[in-house]
Residue, then its C-alpha position, 0 to 999 in steps of 0.5 A: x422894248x427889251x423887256x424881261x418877264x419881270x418887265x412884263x409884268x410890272x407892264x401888264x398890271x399898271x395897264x390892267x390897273x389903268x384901263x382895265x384890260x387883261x394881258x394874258x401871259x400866254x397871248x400868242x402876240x406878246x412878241x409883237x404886242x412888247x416891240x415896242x411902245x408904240x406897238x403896245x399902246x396900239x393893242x391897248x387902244x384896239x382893246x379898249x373899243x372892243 
């Protein structure tokens, strides 16, 4: 997504504020879970039926 770390945070609180679901900064998929949108709402979804 070409985010920065400032990105990523805006990013991780408004999901933390939507679904309740914590993106820790020191996940070792950030990369992955970051690539782009479609990767992201995927980790969202995953976690969300945990």
């Amino acid at each position: 997504l070409g985010l920065d770390s400032i990105d990523i945070l805006e990013v991780a609180l408004v999901v933390s504020k939507k679904y309740g679901l914590q993106l820790r900064a020191d996940h070792e998929d950030n990369t992955k879970i970051f690539t782009s949108l479609r990767s992201l709402a995927n980790h969202i979804a995953s976690q969300r039926t945990l």
